[in-house]
C-alpha positions as CSV (number, residue, x, y, z in Angstrom):
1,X,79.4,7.6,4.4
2,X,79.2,7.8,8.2
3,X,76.8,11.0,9.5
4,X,78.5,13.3,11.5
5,X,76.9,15.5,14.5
6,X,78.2,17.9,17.1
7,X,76.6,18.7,20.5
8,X,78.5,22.2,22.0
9,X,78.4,22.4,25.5
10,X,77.2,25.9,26.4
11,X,75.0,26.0,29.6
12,X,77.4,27.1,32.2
13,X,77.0,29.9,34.3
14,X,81.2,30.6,34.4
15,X,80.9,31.7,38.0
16,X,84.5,31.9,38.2
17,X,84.3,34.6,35.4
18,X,82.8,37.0,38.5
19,X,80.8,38.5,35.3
20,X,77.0,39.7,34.5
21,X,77.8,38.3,30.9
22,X,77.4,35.0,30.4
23,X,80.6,32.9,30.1
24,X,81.1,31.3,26.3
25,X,79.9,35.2,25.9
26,X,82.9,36.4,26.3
27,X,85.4,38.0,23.4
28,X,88.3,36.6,22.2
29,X,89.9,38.7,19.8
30,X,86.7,40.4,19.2
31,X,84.4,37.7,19.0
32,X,82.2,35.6,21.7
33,X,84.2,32.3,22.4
34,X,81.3,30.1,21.2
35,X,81.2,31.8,18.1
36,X,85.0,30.7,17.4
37,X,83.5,27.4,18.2
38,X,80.9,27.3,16.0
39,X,82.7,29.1,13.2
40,X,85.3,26.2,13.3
41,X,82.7,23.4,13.6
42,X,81.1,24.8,9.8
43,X,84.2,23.3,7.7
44,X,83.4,19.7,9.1
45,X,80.3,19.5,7.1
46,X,78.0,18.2,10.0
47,X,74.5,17.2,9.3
48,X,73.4,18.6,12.6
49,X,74.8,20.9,15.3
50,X,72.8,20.6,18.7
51,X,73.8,23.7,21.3
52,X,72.7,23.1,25.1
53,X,72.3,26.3,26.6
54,X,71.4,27.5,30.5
55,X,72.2,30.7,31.8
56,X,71.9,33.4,29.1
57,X,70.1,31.2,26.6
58,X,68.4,33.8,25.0
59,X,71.7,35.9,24.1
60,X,73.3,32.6,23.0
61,X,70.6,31.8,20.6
62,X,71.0,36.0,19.6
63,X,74.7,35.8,18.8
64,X,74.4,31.7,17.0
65,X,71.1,32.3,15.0
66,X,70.0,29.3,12.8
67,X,73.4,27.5,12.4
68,X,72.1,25.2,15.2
69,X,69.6,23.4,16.9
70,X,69.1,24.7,21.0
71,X,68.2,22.3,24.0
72,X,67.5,23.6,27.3
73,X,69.6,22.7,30.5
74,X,66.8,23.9,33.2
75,X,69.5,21.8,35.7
76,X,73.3,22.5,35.9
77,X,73.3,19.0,36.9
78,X,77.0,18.0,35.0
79,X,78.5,17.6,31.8
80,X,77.2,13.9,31.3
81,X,73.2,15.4,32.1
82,X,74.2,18.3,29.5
83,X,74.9,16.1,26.8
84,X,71.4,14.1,27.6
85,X,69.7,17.1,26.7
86,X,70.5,16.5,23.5
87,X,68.4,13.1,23.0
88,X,66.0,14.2,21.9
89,X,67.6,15.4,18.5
90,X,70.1,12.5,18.0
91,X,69.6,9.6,20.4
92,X,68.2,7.2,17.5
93,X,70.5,8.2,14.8
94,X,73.0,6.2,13.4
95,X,76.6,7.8,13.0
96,X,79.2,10.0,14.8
97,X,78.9,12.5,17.4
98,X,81.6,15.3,18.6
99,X,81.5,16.5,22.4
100,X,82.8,19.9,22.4
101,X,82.8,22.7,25.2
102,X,82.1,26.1,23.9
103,X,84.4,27.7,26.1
104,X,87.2,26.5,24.1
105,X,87.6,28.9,20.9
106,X,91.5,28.0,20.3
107,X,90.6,24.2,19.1
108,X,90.3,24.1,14.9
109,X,88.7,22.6,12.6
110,X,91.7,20.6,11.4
111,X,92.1,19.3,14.9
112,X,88.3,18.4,15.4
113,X,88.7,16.7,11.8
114,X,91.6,14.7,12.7
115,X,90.1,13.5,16.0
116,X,86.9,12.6,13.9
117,X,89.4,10.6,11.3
118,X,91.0,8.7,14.2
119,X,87.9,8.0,15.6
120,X,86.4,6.4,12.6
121,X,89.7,4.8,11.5
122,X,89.4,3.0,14.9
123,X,86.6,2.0,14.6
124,X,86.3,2.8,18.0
125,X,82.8,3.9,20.5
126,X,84.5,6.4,22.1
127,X,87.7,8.7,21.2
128,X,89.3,11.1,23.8
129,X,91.1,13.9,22.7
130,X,94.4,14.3,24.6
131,X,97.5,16.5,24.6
132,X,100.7,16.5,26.6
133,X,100.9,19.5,29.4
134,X,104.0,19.3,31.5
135,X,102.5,21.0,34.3
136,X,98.8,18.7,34.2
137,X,97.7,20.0,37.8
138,X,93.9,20.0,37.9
139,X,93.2,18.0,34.8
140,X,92.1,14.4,34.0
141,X,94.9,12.4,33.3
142,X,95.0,8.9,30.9
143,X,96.0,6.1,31.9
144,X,96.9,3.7,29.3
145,X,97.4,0.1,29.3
146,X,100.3,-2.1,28.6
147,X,99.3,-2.3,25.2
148,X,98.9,1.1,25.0
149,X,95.2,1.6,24.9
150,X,93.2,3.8,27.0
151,X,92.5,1.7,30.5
152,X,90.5,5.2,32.4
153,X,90.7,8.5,32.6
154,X,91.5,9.7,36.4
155,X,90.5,12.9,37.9
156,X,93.6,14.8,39.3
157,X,91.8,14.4,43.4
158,X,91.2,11.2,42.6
159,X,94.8,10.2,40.8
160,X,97.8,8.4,43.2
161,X,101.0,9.9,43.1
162,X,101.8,7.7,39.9
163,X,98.9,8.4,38.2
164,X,99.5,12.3,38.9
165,X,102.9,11.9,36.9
166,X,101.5,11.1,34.1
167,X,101.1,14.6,31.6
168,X,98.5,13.2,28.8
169,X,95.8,15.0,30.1
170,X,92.1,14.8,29.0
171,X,90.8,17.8,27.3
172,X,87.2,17.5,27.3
173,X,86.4,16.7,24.0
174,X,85.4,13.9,22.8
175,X,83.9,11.6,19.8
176,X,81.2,8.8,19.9
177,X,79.4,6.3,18.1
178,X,75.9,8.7,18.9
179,X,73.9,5.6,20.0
180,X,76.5,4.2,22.2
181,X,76.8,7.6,23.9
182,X,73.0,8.1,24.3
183,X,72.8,4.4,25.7
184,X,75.7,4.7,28.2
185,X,74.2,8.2,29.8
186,X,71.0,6.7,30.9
187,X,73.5,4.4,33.1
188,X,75.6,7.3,34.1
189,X,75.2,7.8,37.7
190,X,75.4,10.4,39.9
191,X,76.5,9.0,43.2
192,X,79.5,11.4,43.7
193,X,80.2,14.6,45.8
194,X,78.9,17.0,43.8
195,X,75.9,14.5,42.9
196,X,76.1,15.2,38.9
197,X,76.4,13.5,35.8
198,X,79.9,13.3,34.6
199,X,80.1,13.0,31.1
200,X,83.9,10.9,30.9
201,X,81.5,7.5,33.0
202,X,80.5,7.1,29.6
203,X,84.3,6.3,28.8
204,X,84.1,3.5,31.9
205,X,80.9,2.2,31.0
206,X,81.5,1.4,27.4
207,X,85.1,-0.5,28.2
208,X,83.3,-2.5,31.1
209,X,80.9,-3.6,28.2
210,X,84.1,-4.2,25.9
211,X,84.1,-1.5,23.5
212,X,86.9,-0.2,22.4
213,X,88.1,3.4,23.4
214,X,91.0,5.5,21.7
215,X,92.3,8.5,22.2
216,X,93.9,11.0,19.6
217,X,96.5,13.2,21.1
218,X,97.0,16.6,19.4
219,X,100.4,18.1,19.8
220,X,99.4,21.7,20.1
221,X,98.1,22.0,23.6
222,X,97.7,25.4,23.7
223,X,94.5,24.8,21.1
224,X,92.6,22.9,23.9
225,X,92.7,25.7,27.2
226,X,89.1,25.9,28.1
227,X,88.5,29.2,29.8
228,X,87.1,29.5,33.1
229,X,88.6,32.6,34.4
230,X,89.5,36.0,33.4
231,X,93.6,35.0,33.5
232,X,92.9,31.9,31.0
233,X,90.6,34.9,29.3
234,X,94.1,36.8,28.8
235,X,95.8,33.7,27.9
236,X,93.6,32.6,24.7
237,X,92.9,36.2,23.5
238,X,97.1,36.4,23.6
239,X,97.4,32.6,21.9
240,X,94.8,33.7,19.0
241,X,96.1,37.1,18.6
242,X,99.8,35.6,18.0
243,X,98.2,32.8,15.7
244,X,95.8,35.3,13.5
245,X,98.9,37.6,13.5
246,X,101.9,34.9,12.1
247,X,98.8,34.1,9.3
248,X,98.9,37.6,7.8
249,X,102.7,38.5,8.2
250,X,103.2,34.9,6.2
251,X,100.4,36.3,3.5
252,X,102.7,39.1,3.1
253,X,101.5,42.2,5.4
254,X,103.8,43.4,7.4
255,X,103.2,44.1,11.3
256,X,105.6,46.5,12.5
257,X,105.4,44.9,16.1
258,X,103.3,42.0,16.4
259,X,102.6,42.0,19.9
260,X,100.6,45.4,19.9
261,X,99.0,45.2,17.0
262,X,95.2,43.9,17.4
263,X,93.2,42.4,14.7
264,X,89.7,40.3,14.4
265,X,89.4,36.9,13.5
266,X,87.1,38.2,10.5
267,X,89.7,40.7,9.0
268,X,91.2,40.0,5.5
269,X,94.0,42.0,4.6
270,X,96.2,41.8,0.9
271,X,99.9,41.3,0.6
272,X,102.0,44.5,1.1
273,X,100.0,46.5,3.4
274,X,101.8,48.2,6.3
275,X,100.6,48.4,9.8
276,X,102.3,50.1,12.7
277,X,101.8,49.4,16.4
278,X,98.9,49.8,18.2
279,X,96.5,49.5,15.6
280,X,93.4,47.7,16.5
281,X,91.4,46.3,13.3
282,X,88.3,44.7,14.3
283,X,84.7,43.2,12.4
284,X,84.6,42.0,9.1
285,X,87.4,44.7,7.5
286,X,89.2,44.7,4.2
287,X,92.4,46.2,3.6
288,X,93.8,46.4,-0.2
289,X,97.2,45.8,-0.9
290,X,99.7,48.9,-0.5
291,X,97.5,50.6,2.4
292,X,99.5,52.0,5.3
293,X,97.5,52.0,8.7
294,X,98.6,53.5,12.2
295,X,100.3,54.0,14.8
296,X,97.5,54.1,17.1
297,X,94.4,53.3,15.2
298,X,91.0,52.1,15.2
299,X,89.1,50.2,12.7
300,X,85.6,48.1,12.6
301,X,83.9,47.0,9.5
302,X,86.0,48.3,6.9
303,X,86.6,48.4,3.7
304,X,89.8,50.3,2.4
305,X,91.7,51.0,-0.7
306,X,95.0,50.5,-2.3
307,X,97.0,52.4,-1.0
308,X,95.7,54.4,1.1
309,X,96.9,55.8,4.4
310,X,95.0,56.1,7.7
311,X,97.6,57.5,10.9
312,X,96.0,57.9,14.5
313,X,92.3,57.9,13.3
314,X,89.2,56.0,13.8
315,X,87.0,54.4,11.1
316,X,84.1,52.7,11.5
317,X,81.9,50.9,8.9
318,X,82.3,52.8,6.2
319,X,83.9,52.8,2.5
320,X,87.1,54.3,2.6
321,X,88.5,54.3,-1.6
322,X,92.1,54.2,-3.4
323,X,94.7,56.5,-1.9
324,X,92.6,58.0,0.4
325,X,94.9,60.0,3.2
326,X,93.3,60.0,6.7
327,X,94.8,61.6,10.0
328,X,96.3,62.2,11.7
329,X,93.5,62.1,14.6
330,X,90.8,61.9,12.1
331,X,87.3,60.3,12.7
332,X,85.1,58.2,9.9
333,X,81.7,57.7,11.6
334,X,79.5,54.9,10.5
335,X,77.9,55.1,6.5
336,X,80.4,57.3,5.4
337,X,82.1,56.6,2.3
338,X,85.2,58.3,0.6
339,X,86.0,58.1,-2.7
340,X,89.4,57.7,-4.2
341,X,92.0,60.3,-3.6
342,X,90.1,62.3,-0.8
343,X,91.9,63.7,2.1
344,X,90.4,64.1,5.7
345,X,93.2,65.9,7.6
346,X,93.7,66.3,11.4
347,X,91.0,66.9,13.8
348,X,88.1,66.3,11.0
349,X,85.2,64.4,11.9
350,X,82.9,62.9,9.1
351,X,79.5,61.0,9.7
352,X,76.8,59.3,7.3
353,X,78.4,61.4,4.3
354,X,79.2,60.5,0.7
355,X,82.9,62.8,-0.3
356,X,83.9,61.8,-4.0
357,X,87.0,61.6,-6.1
358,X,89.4,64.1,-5.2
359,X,88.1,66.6,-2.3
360,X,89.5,67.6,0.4
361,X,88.9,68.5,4.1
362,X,92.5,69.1,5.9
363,X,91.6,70.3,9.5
364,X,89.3,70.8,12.1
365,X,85.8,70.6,10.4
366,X,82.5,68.2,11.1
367,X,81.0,66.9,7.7
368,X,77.5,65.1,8.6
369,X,74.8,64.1,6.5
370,X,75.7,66.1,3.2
371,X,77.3,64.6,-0.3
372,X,80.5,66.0,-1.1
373,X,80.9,66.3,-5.2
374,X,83.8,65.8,-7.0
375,X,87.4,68.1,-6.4
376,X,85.8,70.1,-3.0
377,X,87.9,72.3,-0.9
378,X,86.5,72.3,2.5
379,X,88.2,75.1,4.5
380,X,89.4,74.9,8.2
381,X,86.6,75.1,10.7
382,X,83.5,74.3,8.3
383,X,80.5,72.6,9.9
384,X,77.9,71.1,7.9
385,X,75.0,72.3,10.6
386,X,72.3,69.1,10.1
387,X,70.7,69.0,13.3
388,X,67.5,71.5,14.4
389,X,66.9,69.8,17.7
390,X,64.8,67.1,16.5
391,X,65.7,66.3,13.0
392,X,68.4,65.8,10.9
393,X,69.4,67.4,7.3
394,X,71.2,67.2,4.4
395,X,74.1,69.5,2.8
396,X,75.4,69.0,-0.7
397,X,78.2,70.7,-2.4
398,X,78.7,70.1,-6.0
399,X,82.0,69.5,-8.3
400,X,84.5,71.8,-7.7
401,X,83.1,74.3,-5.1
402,X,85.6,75.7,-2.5
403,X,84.3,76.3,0.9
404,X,86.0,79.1,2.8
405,X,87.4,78.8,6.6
406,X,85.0,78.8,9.2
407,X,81.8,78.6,7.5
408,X,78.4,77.2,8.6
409,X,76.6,75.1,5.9
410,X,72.9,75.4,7.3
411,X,71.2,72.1,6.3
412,X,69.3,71.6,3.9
413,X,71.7,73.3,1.8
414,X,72.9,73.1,-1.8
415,X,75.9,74.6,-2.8
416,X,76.0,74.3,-6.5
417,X,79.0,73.4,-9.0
418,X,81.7,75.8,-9.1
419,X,80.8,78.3,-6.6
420,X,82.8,79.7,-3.5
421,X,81.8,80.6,-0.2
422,X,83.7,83.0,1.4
423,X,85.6,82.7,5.2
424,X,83.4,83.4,8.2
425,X,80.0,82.8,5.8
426,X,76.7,81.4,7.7
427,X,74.7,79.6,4.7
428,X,71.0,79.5,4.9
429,X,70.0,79.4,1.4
430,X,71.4,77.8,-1.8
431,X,74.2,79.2,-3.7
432,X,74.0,79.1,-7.1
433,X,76.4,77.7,-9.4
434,X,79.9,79.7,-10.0
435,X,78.6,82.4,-7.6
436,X,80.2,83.9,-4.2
437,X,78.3,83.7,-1.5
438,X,79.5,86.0,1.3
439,X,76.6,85.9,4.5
440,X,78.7,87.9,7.3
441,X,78.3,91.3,8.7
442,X,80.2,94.5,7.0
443,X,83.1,94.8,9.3
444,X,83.2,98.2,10.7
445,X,86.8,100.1,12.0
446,X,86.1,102.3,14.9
447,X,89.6,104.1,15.0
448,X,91.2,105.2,18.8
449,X,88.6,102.7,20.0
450,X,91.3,100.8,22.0
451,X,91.8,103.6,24.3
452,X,88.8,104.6,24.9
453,X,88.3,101.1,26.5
454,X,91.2,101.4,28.5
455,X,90.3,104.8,30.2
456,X,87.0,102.9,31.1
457,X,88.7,99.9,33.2
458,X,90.6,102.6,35.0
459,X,87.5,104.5,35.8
């Protein structure tokens, strides 16, 4: 069986980016572009992935890890001096090589696999893929011969008027027999305007010798846009966005309104879930089936229950159960996790807590750093108080307590099971189990008071 490699062209600077992040960096649909590449590269089973990095190298290696092998571009001197890099990882190896840009994170695997196929079905040194655009301005175009083989490929300034008719258009990636490659780029040459190393001579060098070159032309264009600007920035993130969004609506979740509804490459989401515009739905989140999520909502690194509902709120990496209610305008902070049947009402913010089956806090109170039993009634207004300037504490409230309006919980704190803490109540101390803990002054009536502070502002 014939060994497989890939080298990912990622050394760019992406000037025309006008960005302090380097290019292949960028997101698309919430993840760096040559991640997408390098995500879709793992199903073809390579036995070795070589990444040639320049500008930002040590980010690139940050974001990729292990799943590759790095060489260093010191030189942007081309695309052709870029792949050479990489000779000293494959240029002895028997097999197959794939060229691929990393700013490219629409192409598939099922395209890169189908390219590879041609190539090997061919039998050929070199395979270019191709696509049909019908507006080719600025791209490579190839010109084929009579018997409809690849005879060049011609840069658009260099193409005459018939040539710049033609709409097959090279799209920068490319397959070769690896030594062939790594033989033809030490007789690339860079006697040229820009005076670099232009990996398509390889193409011209190994027909003068008599090799055979092919070309596989994908029908779906839109999967080979390289992105070299902001606008094509826009353009793929709206491509992948439609594509990732058509995937779940035919898995059987229904999107409301499809083009404002935002959600991560990473997400999995079950049949019958509901989500309404504007959601956003990000990192590596699971929805269960029946869950209802949005308008207008925020979630990152997710899991959530059956059935549950989340409107207008943010979540972020935390454990949200079964039938869990959230919202409206509700935040889940990271390492929070709520058991089935809780409800988290408007305007109630939870952080790093634990809230089990069953309780409930319906408005307007901050629950940090504390463990919520079972069946809890959190009153309007409560604050679990963990902070003393410098360190943070926990509260705990047992099964079945029920925490009056407007309470302080002073961490650490333990309200046991069963008790009740009455409105207005600032806890230091731990209430015991089935008591009622009341820590407010005595009100006191002064009658006629009213007046008496009226005749003063006159006077």
């Amino acid at each position: 069986m014939t060994r497989r490699f890939a080298i990912v062209l990622a050394a760019g600077q992406g000037t025309r980016m006008k960005s302090s992040l380097y290019k292949v960096l960028h997101p698309v649909c919430d993840k760096p572009m040559v991640q997408h590449v390098m995500d879709q590269l793992e199903p073809l089973k390579l036995d070795a992935v070589i990444t040639v990095v320049g500008y930002g190298a040590e980010r690139v290696k940050e974001q990729l890890g292990n799943r590759t092998r790095y060489v260093m571009q010191e030189e942007q001197l081309g695309t052709g001096h870029a792949v050479m890099q990489a000779a000293v990882h494959l240029e002895d190896k028997e097999g197959t090589t794939i060229v691929v840009c990393g700013d490219t994170p629409l192409l598939t695997s099922q395209t890169m696999e189908a390219l590879l196929d041609h190539h090997e079905k061919k039998q050929a040194k070199a395979t270019i893929l191709t696509a049909l655009h019908q507006n080719p301005d600025g791209y490579g175009r190839i010109v084929r011969n009579e018997q409809n083989h690849v005879e060049k490929i011609v840069e658009h300034k260099d193409a005459t008027e018939e040539e710049r008719n033609i709409t097959e258009i090279n799209t920068g990636t490319y397959v070769f027999d690896n030594r062939s490659l790594f033989y033809a780029l030490k007789h690339v040459s860079n006697d040229n305007a820009q005076g670099e190393y232009y990996l398509p001579d390889v193409i011209e060098i190994l027909k003068r010798q008599g090799e055979k070159i092919s070309a596989y032309q994908t029908d779906r264009f839109e999967e080979t846009i390289g992105v070299n600007d902001r606008a094509a920035l826009a353009m793929a993130e709206q491509i992948m966005r439609k594509r990732i969004n058509e995937e779940h609506m035919k898995n059987g979740v229904t999107l409301i309104d499809p083009d404002h509804t935002y959600i991560g490459t990473d997400v999995a989401i079950e049949q019958d879930v509901t989500i309404y515009p504007g959601c956003m739905i990000l990192g590596n989140t699971t929805i269960k089936t029946g869950a209802v999520i949005g308008p207008n909502s925020e979630i990152s690194n997710c899991e959530i229950g059956e059935d549950s509902v989340i409107r207008q709120s943010v979540a972020h990496d935390s454990k949200i159960g079964a039938r869990v209610n959230i919202g409206p305008f509700a935040h889940i902070r990271p390492n929070s996790e709520l058991h089935d049947d809780v409800k988290i009402g408007n305007f109630v913010e939870v952080k790093k807590s634990v809230i089990e089956h069953g309780s409930k806090a319906s408005h307007l109170s901050y629950i940090g750093d504390a463990e919520i039993g079972r069946d809890v009634n959190i009153g309007c207004g409560t604050i679990t108080v963990n902070y003393d300037g410098e360190r943070k504490y926990k509260t705990i409230i047992e099964d079945d307590a029920f925490i009056g309006c407007n309470s302080n919980l002073v961490a650490p704190v333990t309200v046991k099971k069963g008790s009740y803490v009455a409105a207005g109540s600032t806890i230091t101390k731990d209430v015991p189990e089935k008591a009622l803990s009341i820590a407010r002054s005595r009100q006191v009536n002064k009658e006629g008071y009213a007046d008496k502070l009226k005749k003063m502002k006159k006077d």
